[in-house]
C-alpha positions in Angstrom: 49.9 37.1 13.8 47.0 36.4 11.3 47.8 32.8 10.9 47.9 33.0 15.0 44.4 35.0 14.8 43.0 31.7 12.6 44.3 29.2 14.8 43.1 30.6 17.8 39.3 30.9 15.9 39.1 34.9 15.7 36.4 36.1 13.7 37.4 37.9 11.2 36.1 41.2 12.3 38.0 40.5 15.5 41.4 39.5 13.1 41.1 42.6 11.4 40.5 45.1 14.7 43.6 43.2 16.4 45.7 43.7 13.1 44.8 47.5 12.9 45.8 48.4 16.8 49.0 46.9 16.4 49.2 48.6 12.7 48.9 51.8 14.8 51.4 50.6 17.5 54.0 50.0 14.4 53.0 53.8 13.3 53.3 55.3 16.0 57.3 54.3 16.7 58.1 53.8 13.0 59.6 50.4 13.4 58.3 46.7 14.0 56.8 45.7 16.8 59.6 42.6 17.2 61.9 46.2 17.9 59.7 47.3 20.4 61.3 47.6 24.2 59.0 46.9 27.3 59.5 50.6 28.2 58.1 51.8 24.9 55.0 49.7 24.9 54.3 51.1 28.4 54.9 54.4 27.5 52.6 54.2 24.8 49.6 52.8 26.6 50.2 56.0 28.7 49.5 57.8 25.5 46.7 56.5 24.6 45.1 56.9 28.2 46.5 60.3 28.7 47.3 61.7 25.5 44.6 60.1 22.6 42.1 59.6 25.5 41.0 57.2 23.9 37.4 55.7 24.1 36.8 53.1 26.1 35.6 50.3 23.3 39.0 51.4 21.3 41.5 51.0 24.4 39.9 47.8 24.6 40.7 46.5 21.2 43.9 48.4 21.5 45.0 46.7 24.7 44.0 43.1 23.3 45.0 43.1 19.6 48.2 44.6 21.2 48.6 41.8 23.7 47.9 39.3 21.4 50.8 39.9 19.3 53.2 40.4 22.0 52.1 37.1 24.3 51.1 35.0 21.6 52.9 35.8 18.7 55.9 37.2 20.0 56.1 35.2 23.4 56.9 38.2 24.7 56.1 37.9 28.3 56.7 41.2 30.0 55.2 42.0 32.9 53.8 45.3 31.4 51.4 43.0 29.8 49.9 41.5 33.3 49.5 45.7 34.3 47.7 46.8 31.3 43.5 47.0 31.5 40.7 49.1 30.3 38.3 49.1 33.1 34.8 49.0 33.0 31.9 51.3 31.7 29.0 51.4 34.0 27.0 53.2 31.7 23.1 51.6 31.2 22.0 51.0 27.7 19.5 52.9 26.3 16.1 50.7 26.2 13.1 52.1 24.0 9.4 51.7 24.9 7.4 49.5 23.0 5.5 52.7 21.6 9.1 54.0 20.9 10.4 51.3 19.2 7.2 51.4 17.0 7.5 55.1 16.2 11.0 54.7 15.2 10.3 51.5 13.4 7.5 53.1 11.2 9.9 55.5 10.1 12.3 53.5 8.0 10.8 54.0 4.7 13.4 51.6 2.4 11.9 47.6 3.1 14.7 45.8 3.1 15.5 48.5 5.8 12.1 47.8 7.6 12.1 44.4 7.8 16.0 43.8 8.8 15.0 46.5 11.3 12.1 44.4 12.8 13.6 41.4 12.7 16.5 42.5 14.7 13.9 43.7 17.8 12.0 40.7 17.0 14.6 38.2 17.8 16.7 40.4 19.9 19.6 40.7 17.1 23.1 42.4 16.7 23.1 44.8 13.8 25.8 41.9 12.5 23.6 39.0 12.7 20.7 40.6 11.6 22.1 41.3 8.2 24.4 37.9 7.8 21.3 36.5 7.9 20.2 33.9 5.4 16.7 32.1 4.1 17.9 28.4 5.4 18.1 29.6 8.8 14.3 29.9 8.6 13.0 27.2 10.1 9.0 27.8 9.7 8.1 24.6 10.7 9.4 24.8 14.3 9.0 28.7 14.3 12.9 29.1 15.0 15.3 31.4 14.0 19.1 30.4 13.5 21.8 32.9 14.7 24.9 33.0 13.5 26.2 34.8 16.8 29.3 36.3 18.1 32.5 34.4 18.6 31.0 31.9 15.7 28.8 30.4 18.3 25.4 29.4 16.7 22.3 29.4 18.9 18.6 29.5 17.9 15.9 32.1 19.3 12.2 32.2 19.0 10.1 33.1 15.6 6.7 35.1 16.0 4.3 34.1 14.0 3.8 37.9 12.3 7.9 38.3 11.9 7.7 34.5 10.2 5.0 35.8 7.6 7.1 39.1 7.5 10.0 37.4 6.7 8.0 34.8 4.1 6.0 37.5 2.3 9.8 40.0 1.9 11.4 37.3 0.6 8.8 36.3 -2.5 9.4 40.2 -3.4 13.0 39.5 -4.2 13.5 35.6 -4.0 17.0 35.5 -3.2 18.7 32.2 -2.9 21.0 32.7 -0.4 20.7 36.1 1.5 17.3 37.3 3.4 18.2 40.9 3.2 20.6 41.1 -0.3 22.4 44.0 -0.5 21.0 44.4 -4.1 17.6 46.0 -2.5 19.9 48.5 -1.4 19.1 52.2 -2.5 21.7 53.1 -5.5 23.3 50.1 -4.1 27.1 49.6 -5.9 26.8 45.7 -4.9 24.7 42.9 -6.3 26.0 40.1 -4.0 26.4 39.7 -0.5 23.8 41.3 2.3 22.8 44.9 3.0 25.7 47.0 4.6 25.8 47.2 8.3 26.6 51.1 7.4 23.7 51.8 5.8 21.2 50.3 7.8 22.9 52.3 10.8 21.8 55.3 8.6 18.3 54.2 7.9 17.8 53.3 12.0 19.1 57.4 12.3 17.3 58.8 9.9 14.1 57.1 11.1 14.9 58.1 14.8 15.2 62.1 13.6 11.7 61.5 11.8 9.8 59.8 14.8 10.3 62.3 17.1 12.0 59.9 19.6 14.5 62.1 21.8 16.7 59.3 23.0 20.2 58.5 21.9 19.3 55.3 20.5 21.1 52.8 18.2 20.4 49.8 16.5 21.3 47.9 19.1 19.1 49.5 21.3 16.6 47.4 19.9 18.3 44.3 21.0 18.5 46.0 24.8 14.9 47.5 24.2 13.9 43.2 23.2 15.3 42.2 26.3 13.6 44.3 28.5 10.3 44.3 27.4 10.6 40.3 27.9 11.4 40.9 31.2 8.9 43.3 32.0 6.5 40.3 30.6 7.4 38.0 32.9 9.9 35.8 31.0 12.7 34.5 33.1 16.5 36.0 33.5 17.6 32.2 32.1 15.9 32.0 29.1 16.4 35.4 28.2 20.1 34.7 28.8 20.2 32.0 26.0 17.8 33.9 23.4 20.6 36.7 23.3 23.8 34.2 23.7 25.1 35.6 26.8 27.9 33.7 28.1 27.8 35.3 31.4 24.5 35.7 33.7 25.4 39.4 35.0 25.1 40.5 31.6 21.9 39.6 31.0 21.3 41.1 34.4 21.5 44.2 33.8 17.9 44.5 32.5 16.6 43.9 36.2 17.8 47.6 36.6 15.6 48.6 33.6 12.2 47.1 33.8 9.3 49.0 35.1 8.5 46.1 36.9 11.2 46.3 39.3 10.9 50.3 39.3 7.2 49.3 40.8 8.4 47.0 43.0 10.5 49.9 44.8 7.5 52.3 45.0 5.5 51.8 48.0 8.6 51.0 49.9 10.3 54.3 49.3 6.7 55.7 49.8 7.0 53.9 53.4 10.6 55.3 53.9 9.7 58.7 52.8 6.8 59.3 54.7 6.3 61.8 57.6 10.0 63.2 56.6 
């Protein structure tokens, strides 16, 4: 299944999610999944829905790491496989002002903290990029930043001036050759290669969001929602916006048109018109 995983161009984040569901699938009967019966691998995604409840990000893994194996590894082609899904969440991500995103960002008190921070609302980043980042994707000249995105599909987004002399004036404190954010800067940090840990700057993001005052449930990756929004709000079209974050699909970009004030305003002085004399 790993060699499959490689062939197929996984990541290996994705390899190693895949390879833990089924782990768990092996666990949970106590043999291989080569002994599995159709019945048994239907019965257990009834556990996991009824039983583990599981979250809806983990039944998604689950169901694909699972179905992986079993259609692709296996060629086992049950039709068990064809029933299984995880739905949809509808939920709406949680978007920060720009005074918000400020407060919070003021907060984080470590630099290479800060300035990872920033430059993941800056350029609209996932935690994961932001830290895989490296100085010869700095592209000063043209005022471009190189992404090393999700499903190991490059793309390039937009460099603001201040985030470029950010980026210029952290890097002559430490001078790393390779990464822009080196773990070493790390507080008590047990590494001295590779960049910061996603972990820990997960912890800085919380522990500034405590200090600011900020009552929202946010995450790091609200700052990438928070980016996109506040873009929209500034007139900057659904397109481009779609190919600064690497979207694949338009409708989630979309999403943001539910967020901005500007389409709240839009809706005012109609529902003032419906409402009226009522």
């Amino acid at each position: 299944m790993t060699e499959d995983l490689q062939l197929k161009g996984y990541s290996p984040k994705t390899q190693l999610a895949y390879l833990k569901a089924v782990h768990k699938l092996a666990r949970h009967y106590a043999k291989s999944p080569a002994a599995l019966s159709e019945e048994e691998l239907r019965a257990y995604f009834l556990h996991l829905t009824r039983v583990e409840r599981c979250a809806h990000g983990t039944l998604k893994i689950a169901l694909s790491g699972i179905k992986f194996c079993f259609a692709v590894t296996l060629q086992r082609h049950w039709p068990v496989l064809g029933l299984l899904r995880a739905g949809k969440e509808k939920k709406l991500p949680v978007v920060l002002s720009r005074a918000e995103v400020r407060a919070v960002l003021h907060c984080v008190r470590v630099p290479v903290y800060r300035v990872c921070l920033n430059t993941i609302y800056a350029c609209g980043l996932r935690i994961s990029e932001g830290v895989a980042l490296q100085v010869s994707d700095v592209d000063g000249e043209r005022k471009v930043l190189r992404v090393r995105g999700k499903g190991n599909k490059d793309r390039q987004v937009p460099l603001a001036q201040p985030t470029l002399e950010s980026l210029r004036a952290f890097w002559k404190l430490h001078r790393s050759r390779l990464w822009l954010f080196p773990a070493r800067l790390q507080p008590r940090s047990p590494s001295q290669d590779g960049p910061v840990e996603v972990t820990n700057l997960r912890y800085a993001f919380q522990r500034a969001l405590a200090q600011s005052g900020v009552k929202k449930p946010a995450t790091v990756h609200s700052l990438r929602h928070s980016y996109a929004t506040h873009l929209l709000e500034a007139g900057v079209q659904l397109r481009l916006i779609q190919e600064v974050l690497g979207h694949r699909n338009p409708a989630t970009t979309a999403i943001y048109t539910h967020l901005t004030a500007e389409v709240r305003t839009q809706l005012v002085e109609p529902l003032e018109a419906l409402t009226e004399n009522l």
